[in-house]
C-alpha positions as CSV (number, residue, x, y, z in Angstrom):
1,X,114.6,97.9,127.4
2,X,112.5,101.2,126.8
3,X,110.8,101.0,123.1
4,X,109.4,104.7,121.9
5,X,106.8,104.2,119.6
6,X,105.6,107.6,117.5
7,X,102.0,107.5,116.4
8,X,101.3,110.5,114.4
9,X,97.8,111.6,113.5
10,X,97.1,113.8,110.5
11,X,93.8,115.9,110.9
12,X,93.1,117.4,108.1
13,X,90.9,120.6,109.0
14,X,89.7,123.4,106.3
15,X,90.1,126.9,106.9
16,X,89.7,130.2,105.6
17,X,93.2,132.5,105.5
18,X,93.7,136.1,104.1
19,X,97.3,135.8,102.4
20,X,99.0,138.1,100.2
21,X,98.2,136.8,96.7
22,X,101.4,138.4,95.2
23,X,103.4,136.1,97.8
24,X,101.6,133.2,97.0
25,X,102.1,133.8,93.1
26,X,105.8,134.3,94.1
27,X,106.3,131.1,96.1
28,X,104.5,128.8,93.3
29,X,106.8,130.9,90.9
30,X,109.5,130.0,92.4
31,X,109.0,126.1,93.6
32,X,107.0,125.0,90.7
33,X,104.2,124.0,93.2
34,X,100.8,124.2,91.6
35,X,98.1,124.8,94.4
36,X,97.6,127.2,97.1
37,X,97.4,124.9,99.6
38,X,100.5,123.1,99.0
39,X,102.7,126.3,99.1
40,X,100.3,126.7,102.4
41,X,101.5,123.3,103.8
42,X,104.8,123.7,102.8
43,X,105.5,127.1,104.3
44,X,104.3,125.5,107.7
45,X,106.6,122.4,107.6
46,X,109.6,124.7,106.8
47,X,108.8,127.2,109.7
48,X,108.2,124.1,112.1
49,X,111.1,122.1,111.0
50,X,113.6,126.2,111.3
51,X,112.2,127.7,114.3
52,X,110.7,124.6,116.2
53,X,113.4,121.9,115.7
54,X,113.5,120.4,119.0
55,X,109.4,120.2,119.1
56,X,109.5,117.1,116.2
C-alpha cells in the first residue's frame, strides 16, 4: 500500500509591487475585501487554481 502524504509550507515573504490602484480599488469594490494584500493573495490563488490546475 502506497500512502501520499502532502506537507505544504507557507512562507510568507514581503514584497514591493507596482499595481494599478484603480484595479485594486475595483477588485475590493467588487468582493468586499478590505486590504490590498488580500485582493493580492486572492488574485494569485484564482490564477493558480484557472491556468495551473494540474500543478496543485
Amino acid at each position: 500500500m502506497c500512502i501520499i502524504i502532502h506537507i505544504r509550507r507557507c512562507i510568507i515573504m514581503q514584497t514591493n509591487i507596482v499595481i494599478d490602484d484603480k484595479l485594486i480599488e475595483e477588485a475590493m469594490k467588487i468582493t468586499g475585501i478590505k486590504t490590498k494584500e488580500e485582493i493580492v493573495n486572492i488574485a494569485l490563488l484564482l490564477s493558480k487554481c484557472c491556468l495551473f490546475p494540474c500543478l496543485d
